[in-house]
Gaussian input, Z-matrix of N, CA and C with variables (Angstrom, degrees):
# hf/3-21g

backbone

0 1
 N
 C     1     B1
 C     2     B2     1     A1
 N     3     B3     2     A2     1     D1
 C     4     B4     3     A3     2     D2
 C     5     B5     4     A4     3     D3
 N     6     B6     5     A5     4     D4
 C     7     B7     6     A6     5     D5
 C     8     B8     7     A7     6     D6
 N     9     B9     8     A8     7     D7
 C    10    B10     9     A9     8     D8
 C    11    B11    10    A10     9     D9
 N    12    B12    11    A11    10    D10
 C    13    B13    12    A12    11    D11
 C    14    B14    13    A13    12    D12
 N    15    B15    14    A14    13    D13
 C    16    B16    15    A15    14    D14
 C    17    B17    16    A16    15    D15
 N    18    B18    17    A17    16    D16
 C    19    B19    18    A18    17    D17
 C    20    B20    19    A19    18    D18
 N    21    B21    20    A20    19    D19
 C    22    B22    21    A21    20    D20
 C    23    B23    22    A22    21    D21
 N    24    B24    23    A23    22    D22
 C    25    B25    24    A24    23    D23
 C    26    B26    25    A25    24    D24
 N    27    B27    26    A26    25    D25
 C    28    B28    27    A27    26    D26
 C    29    B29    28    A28    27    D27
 N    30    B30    29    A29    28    D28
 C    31    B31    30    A30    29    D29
 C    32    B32    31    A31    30    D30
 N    33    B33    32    A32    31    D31
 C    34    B34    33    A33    32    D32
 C    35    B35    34    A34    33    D33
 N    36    B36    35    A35    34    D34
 C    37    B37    36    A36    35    D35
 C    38    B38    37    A37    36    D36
 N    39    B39    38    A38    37    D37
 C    40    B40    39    A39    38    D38
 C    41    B41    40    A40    39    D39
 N    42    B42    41    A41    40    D40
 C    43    B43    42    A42    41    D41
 C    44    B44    43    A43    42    D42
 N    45    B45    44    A44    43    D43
 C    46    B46    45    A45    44    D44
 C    47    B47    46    A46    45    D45
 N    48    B48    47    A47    46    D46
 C    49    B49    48    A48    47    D47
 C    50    B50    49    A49    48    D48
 N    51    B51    50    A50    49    D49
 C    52    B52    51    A51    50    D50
 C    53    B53    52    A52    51    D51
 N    54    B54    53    A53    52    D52
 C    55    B55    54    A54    53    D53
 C    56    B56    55    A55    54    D54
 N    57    B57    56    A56    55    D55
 C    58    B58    57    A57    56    D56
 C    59    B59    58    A58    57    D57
 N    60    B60    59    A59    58    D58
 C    61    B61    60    A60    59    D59
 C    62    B62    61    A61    60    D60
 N    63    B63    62    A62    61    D61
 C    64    B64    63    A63    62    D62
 C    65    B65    64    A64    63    D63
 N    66    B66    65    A65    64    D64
 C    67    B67    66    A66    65    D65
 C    68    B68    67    A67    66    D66
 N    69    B69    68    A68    67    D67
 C    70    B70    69    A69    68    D68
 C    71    B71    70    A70    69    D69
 N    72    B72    71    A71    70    D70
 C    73    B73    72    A72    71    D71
 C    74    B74    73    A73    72    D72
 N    75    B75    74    A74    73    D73
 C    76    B76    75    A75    74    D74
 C    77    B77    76    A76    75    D75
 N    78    B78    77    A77    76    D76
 C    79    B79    78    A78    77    D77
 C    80    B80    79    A79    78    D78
 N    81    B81    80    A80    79    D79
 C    82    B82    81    A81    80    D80
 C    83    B83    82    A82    81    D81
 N    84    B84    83    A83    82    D82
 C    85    B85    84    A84    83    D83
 C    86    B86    85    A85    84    D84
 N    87    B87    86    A86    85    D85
 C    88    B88    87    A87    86    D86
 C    89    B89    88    A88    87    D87
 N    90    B90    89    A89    88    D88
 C    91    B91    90    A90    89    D89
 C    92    B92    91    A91    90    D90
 N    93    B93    92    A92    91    D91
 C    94    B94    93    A93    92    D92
 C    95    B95    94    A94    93    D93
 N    96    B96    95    A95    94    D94
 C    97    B97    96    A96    95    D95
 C    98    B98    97    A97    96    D96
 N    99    B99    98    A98    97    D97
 C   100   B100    99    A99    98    D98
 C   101   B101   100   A100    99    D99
 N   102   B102   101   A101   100   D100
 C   103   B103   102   A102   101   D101
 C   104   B104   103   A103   102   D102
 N   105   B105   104   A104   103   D103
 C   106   B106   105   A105   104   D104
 C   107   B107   106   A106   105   D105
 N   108   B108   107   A107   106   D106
 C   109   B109   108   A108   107   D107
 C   110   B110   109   A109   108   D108
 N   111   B111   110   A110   109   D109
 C   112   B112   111   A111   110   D110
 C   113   B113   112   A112   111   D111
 N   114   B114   113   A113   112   D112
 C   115   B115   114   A114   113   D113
 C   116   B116   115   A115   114   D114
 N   117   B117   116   A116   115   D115
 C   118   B118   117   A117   116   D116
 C   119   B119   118   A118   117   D117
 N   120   B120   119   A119   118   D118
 C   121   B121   120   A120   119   D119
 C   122   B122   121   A121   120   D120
 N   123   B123   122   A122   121   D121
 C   124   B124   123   A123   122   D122
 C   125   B125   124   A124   123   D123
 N   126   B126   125   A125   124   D124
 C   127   B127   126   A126   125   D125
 C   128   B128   127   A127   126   D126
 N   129   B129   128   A128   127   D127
 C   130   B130   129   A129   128   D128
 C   131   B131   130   A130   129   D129
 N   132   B132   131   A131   130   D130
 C   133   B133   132   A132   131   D131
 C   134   B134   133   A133   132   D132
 N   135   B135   134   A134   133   D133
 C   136   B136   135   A135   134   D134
 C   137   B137   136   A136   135   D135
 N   138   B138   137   A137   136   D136
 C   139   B139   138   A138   137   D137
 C   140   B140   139   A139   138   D138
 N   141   B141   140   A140   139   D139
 C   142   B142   141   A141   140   D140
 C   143   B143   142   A142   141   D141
 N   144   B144   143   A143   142   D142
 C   145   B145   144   A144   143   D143
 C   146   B146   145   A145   144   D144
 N   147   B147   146   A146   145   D145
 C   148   B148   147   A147   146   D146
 C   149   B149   148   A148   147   D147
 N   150   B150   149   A149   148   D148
 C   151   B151   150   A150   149   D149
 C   152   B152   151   A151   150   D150
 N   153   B153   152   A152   151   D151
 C   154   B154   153   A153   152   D152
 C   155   B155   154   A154   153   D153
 N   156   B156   155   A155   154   D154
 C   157   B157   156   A156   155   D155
 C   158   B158   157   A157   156   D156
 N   159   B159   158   A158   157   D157
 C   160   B160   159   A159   158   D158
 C   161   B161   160   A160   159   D159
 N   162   B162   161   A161   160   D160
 C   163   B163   162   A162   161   D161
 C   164   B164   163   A163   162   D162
 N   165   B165   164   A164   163   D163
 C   166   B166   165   A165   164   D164
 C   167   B167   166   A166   165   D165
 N   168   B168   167   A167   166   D166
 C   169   B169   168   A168   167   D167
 C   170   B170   169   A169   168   D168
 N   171   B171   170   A170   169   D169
 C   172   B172   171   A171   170   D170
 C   173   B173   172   A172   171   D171
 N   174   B174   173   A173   172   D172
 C   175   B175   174   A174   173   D173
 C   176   B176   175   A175   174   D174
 N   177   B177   176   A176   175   D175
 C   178   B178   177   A177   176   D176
 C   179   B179   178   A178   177   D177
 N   180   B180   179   A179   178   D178
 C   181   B181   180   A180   179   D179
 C   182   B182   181   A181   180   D180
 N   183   B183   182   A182   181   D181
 C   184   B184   183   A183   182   D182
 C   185   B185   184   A184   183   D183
 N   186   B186   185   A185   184   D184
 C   187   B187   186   A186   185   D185
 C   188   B188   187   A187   186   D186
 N   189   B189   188   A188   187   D187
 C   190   B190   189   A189   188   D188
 C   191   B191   190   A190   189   D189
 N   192   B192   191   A191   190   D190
 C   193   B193   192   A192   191   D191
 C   194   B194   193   A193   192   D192
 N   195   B195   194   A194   193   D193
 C   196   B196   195   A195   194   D194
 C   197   B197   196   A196   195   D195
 N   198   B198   197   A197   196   D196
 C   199   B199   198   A198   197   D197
 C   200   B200   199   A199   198   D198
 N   201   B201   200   A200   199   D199
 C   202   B202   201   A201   200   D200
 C   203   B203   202   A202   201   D201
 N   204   B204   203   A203   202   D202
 C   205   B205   204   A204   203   D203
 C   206   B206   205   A205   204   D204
 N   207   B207   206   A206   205   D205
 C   208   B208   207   A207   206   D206
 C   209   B209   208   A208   207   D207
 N   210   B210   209   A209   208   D208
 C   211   B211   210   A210   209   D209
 C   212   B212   211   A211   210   D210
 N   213   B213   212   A212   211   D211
 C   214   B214   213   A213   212   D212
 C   215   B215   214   A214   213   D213
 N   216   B216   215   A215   214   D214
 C   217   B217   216   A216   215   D215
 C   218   B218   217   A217   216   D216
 N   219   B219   218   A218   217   D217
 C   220   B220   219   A219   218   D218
 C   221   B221   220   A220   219   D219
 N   222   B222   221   A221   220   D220
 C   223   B223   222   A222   221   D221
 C   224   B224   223   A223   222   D222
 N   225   B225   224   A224   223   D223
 C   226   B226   225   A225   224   D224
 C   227   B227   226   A226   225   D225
 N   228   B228   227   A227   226   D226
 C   229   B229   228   A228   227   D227
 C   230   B230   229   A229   228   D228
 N   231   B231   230   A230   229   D229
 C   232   B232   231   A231   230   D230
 C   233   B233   232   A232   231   D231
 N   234   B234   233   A233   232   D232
 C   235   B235   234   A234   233   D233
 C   236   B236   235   A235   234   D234
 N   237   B237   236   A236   235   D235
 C   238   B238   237   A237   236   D236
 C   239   B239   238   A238   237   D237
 N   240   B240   239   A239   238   D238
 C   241   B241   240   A240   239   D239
 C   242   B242   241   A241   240   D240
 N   243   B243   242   A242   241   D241
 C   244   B244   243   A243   242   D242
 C   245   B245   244   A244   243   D243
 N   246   B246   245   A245   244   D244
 C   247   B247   246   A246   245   D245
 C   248   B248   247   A247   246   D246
 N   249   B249   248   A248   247   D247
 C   250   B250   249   A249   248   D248
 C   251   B251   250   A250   249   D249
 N   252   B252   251   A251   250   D250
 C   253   B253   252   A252   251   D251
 C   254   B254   253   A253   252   D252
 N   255   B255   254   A254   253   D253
 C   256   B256   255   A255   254   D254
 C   257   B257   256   A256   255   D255
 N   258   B258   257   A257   256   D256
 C   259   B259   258   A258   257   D257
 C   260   B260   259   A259   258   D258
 N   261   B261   260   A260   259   D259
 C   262   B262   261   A261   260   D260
 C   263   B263   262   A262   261   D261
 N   264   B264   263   A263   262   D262
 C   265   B265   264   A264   263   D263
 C   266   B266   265   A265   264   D264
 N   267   B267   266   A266   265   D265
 C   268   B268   267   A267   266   D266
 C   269   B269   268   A268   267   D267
 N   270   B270   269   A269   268   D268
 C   271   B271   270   A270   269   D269
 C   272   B272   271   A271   270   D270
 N   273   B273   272   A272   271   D271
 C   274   B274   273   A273   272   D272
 C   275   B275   274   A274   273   D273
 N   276   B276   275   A275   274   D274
 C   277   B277   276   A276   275   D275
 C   278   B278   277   A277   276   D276
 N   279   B279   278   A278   277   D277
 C   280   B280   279   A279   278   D278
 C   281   B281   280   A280   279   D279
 N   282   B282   281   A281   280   D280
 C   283   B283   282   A282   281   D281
 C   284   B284   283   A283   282   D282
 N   285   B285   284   A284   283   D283
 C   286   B286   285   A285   284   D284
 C   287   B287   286   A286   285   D285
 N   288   B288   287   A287   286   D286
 C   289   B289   288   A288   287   D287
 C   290   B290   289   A289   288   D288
 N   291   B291   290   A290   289   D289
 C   292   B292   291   A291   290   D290
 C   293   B293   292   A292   291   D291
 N   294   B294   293   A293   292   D292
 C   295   B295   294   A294   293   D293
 C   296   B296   295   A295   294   D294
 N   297   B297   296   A296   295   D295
 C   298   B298   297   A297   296   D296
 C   299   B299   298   A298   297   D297
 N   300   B300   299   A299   298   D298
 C   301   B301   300   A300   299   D299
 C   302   B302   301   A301   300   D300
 N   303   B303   302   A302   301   D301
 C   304   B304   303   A303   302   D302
 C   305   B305   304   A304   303   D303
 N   306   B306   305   A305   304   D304
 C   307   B307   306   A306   305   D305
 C   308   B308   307   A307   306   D306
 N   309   B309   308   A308   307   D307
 C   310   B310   309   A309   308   D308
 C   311   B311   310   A310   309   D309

   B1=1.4422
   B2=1.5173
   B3=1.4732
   B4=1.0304
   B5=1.6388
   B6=1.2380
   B7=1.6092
   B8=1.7027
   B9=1.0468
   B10=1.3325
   B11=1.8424
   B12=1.6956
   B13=1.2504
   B14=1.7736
   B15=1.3980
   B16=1.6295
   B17=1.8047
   B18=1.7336
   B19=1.2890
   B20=1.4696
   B21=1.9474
   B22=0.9781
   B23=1.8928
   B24=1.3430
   B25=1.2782
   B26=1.7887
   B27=1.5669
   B28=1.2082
   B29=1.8498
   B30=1.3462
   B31=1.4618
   B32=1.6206
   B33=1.9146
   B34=1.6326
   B35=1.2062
   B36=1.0921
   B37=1.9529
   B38=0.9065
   B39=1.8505
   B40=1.4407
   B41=1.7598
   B42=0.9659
   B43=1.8027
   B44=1.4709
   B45=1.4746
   B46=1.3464
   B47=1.1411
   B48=1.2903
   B49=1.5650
   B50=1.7050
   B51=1.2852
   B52=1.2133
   B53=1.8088
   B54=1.7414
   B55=1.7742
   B56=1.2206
   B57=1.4615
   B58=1.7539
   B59=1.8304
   B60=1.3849
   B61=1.3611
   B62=1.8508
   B63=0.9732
   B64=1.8421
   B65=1.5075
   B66=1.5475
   B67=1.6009
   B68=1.3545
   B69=1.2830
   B70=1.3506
   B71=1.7585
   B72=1.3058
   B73=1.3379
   B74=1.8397
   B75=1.4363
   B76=1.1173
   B77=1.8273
   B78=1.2762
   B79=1.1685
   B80=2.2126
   B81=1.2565
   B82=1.5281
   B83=1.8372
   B84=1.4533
   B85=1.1230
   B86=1.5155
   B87=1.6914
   B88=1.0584
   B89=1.7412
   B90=1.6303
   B91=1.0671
   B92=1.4768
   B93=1.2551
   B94=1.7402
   B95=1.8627
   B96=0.8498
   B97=1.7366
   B98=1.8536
   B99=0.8905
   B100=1.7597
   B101=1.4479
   B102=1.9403
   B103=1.5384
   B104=1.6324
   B105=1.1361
   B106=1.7652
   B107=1.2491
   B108=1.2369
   B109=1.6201
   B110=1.7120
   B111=1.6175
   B112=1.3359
   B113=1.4568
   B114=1.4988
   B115=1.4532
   B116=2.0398
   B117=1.0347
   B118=1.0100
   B119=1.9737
   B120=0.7220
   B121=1.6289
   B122=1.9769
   B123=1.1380
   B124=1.5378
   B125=1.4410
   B126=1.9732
   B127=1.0665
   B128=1.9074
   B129=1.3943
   B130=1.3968
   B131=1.4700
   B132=1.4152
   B133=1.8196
   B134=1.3925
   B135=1.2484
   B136=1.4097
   B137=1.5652
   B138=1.1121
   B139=1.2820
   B140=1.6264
   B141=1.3730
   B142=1.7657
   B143=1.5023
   B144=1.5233
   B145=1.7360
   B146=1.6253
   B147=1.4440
   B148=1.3520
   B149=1.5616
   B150=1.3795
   B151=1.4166
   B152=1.6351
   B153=1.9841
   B154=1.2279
   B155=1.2186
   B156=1.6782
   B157=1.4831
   B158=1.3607
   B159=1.6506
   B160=1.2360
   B161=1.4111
   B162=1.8121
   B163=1.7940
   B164=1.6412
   B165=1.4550
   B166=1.4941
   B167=1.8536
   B168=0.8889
   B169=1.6721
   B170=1.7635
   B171=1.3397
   B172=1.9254
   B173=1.8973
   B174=1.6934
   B175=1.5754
   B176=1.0900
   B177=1.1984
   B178=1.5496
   B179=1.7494
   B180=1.4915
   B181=1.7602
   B182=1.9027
   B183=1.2170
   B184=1.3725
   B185=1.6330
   B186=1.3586
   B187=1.4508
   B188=1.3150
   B189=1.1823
   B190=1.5426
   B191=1.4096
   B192=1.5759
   B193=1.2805
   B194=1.8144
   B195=1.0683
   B196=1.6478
   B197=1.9245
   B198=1.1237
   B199=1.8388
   B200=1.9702
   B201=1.4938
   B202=1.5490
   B203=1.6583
   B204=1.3664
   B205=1.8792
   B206=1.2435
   B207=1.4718
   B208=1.8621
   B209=1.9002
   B210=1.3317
   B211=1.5470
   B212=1.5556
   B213=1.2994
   B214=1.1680
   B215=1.8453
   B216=1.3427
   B217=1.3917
   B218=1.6001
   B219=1.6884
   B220=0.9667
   B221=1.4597
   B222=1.2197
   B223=1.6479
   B224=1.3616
   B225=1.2761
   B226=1.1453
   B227=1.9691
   B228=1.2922
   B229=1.6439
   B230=1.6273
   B231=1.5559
   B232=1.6145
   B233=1.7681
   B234=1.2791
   B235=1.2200
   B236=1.5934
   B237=1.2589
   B238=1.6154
   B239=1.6314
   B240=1.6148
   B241=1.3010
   B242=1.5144
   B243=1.6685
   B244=1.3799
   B245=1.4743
   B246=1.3419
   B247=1.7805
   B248=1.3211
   B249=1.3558
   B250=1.0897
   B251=1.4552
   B252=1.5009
   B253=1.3517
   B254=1.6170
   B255=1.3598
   B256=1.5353
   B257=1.3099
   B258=1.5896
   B259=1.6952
   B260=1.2786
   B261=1.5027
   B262=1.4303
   B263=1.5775
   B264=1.8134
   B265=1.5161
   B266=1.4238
   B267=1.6903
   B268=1.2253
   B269=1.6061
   B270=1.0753
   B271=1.4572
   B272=1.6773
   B273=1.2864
   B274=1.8627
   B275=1.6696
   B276=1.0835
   B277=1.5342
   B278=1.8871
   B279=1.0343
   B280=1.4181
   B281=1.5863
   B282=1.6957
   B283=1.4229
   B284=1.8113
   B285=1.2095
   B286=1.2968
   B287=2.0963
   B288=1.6880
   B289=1.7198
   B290=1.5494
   B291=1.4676
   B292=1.7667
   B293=1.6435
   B294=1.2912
   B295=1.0877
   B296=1.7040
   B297=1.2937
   B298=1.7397
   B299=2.0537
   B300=1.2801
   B301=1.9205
   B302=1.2806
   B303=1.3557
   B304=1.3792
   B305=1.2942
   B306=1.6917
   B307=1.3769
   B308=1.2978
   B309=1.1737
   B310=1.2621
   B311=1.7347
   A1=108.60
   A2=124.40
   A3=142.26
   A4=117.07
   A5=122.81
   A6=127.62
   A7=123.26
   A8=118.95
   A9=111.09
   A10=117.45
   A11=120.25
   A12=123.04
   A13=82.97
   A14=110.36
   A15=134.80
   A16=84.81
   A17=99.27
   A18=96.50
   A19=144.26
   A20=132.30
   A21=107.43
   A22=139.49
   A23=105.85
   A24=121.98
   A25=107.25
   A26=120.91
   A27=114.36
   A28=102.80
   A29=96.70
   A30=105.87
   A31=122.83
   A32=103.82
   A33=113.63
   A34=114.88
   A35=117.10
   A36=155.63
   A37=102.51
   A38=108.77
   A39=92.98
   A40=144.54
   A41=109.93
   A42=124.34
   A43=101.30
   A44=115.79
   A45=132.60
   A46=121.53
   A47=135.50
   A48=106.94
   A49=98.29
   A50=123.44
   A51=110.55
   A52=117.05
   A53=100.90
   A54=90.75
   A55=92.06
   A56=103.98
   A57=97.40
   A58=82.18
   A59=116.00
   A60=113.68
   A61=100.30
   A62=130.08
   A63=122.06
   A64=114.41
   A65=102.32
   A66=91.85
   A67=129.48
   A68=113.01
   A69=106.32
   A70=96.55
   A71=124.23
   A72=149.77
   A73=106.40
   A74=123.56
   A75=125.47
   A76=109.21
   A77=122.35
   A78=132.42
   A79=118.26
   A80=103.76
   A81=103.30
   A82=100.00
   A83=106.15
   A84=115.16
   A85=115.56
   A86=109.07
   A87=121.86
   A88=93.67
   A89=127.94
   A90=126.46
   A91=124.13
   A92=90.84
   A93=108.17
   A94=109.39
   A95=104.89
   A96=92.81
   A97=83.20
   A98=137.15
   A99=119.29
   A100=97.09
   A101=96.01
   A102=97.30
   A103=112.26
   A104=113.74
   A105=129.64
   A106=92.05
   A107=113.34
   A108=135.20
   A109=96.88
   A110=89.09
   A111=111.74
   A112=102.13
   A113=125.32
   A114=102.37
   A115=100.83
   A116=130.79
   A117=119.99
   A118=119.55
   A119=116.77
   A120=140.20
   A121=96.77
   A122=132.73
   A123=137.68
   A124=89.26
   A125=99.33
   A126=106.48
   A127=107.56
   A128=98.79
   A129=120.80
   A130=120.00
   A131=108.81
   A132=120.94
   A133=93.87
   A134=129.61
   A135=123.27
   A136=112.27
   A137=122.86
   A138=125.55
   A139=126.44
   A140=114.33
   A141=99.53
   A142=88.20
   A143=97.49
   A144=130.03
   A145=110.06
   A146=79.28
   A147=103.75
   A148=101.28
   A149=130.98
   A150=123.09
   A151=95.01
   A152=105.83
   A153=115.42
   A154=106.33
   A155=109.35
   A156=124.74
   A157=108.75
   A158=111.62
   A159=144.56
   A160=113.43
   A161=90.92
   A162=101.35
   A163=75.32
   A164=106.03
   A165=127.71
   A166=113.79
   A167=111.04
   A168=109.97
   A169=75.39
   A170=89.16
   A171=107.52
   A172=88.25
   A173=106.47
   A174=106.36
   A175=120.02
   A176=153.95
   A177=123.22
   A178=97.44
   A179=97.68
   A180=108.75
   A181=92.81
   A182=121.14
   A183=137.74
   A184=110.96
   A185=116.96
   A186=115.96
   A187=106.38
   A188=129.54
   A189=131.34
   A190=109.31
   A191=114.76
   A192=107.55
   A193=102.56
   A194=129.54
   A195=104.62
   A196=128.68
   A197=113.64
   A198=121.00
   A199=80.54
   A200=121.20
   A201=95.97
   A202=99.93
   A203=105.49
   A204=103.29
   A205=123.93
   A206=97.77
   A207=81.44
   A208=111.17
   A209=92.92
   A210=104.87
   A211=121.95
   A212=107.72
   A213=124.93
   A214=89.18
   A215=110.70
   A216=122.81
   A217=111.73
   A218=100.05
   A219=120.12
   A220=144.41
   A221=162.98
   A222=142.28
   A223=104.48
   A224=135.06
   A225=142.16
   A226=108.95
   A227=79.45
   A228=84.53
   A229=117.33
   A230=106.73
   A231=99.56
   A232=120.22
   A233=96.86
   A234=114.24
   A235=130.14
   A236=118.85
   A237=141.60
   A238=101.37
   A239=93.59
   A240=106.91
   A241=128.64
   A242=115.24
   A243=94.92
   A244=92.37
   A245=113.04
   A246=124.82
   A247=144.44
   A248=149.97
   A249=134.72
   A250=134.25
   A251=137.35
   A252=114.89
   A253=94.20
   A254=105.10
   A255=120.77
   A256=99.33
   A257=98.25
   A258=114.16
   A259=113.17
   A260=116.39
   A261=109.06
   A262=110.26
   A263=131.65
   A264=128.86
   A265=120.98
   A266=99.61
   A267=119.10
   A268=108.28
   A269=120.67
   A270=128.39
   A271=117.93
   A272=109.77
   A273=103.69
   A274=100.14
   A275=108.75
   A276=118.36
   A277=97.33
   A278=137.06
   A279=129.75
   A280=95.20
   A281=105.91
   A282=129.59
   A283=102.58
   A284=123.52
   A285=137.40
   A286=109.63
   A287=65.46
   A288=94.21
   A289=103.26
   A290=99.15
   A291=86.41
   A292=105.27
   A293=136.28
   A294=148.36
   A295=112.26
   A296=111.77
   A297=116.06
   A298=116.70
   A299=94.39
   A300=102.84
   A301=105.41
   A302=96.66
   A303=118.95
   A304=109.48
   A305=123.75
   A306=131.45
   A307=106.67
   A308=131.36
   A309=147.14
   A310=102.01
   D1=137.36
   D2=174.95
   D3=-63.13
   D4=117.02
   D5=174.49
   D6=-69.84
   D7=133.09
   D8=170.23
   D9=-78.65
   D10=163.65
   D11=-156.73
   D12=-101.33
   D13=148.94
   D14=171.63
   D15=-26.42
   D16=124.61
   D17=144.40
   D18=-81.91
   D19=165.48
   D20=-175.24
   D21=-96.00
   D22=142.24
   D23=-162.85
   D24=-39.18
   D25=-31.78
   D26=179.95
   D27=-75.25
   D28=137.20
   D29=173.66
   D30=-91.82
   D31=111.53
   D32=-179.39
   D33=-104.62
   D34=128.14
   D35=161.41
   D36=-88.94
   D37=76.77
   D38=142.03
   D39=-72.72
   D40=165.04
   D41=-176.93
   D42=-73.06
   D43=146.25
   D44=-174.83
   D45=-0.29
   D46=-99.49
   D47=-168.47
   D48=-108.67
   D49=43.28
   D50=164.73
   D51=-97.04
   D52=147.38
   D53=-174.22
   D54=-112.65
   D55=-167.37
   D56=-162.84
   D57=-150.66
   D58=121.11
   D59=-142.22
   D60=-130.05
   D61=119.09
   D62=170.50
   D63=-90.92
   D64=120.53
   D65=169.46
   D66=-62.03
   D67=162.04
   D68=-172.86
   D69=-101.07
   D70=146.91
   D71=-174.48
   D72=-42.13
   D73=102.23
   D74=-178.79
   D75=-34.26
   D76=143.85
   D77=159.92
   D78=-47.45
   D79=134.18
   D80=-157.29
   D81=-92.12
   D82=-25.37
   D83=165.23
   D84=-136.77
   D85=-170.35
   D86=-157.07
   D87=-94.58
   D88=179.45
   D89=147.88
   D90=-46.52
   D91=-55.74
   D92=175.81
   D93=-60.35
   D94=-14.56
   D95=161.16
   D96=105.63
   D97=-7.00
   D98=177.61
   D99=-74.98
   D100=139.96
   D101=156.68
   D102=-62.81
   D103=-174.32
   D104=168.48
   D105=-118.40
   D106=152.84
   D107=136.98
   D108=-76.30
   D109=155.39
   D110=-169.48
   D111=-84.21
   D112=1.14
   D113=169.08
   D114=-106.88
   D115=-15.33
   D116=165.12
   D117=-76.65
   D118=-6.04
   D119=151.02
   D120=-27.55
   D121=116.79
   D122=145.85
   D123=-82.97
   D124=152.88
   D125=152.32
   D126=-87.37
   D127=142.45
   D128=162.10
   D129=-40.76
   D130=136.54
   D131=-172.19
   D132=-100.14
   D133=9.37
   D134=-175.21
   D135=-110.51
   D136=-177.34
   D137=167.98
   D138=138.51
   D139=166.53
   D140=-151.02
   D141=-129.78
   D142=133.40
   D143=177.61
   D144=-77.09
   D145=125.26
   D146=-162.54
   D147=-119.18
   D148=2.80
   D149=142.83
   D150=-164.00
   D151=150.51
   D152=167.35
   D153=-116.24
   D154=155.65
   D155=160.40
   D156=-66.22
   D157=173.45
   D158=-176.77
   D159=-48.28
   D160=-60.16
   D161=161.79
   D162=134.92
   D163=169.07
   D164=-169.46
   D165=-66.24
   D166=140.31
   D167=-160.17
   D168=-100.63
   D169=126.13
   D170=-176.21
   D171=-98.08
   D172=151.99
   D173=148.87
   D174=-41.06
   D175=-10.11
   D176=-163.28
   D177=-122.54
   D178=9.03
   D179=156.19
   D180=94.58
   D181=-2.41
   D182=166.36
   D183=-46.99
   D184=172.46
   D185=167.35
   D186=-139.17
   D187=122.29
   D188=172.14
   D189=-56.80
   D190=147.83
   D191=-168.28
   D192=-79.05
   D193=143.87
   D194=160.04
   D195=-74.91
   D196=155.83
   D197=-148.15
   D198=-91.94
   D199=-8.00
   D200=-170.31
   D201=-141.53
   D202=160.96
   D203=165.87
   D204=-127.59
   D205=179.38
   D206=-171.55
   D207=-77.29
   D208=129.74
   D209=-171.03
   D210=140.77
   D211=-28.61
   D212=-152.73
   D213=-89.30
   D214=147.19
   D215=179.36
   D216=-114.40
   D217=125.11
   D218=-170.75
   D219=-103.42
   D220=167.54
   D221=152.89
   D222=-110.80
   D223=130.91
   D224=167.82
   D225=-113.62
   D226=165.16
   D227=174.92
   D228=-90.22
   D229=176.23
   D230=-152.20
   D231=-77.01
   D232=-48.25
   D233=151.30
   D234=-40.06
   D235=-56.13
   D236=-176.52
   D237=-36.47
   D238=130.19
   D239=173.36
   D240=94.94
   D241=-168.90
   D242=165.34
   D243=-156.29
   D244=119.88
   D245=159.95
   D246=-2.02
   D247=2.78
   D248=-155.24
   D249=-71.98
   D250=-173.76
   D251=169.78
   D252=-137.79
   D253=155.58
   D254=-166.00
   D255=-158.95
   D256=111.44
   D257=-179.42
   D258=61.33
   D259=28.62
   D260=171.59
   D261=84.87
   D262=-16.45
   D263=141.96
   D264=-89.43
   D265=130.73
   D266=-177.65
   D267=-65.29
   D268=126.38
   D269=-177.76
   D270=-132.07
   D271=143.92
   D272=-170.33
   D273=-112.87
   D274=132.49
   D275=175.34
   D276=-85.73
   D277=142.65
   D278=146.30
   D279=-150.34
   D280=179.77
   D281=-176.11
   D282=-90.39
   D283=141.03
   D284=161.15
   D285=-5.48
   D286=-62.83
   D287=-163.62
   D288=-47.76
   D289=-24.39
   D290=-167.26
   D291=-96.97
   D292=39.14
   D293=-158.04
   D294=-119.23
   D295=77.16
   D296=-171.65
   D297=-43.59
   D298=-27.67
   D299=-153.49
   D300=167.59
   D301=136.49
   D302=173.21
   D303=-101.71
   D304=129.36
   D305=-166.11
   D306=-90.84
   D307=147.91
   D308=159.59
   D309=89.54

């Protein structure tokens, strides 16, 4: 299994049910034992949450609990989310919703 890179030192809060998620370090080879070149490299659908929101603000002024915490390793979809960088680690903001499975 692939490791994730040092997370970053500034501390993010995300808003209601958004998590704030680090990929974990693309695979260096194949199953089959070939290295990759670094441009045939995907980035990874996986990766472990490193802060949760509050949880979804329901009508009745309630908060849904959130289903994950920070730590917990995840698969998201490919698309899902949106990119940013903080302190120089790349980190993905997305919503709950976009959260396929929790690993392990």
């Amino acid at each position: 299994m692939a490791t994730a890179k040092s997370a970053p030192k500034t501390v993010i809060k995300p808003l209601d049910d958004r998590i704030v998620v680090q990929r974990t370090e693309p695979e260096e080879k194949s199953s089959g034992g070939i290295f990759l070149p670094e441009n045939a490299k995907e980035k990874p659908q996986q990766g472990k949450v490193l802060a949760v929101g509050p949880g979804k603000l329901l009508d009745d002024g309630s908060r849904a609990k959130p289903d994950v915490a920070a730590g917990d390793v995840i698969l998201f979809g490919k698309y899902s989310g949106t990119e940013i960088t903080v302190d120089g680690a790349e980190v993905i903001i997305l919503r709950e919703s976009d959260i396929l499975a929790k690993v392990g």
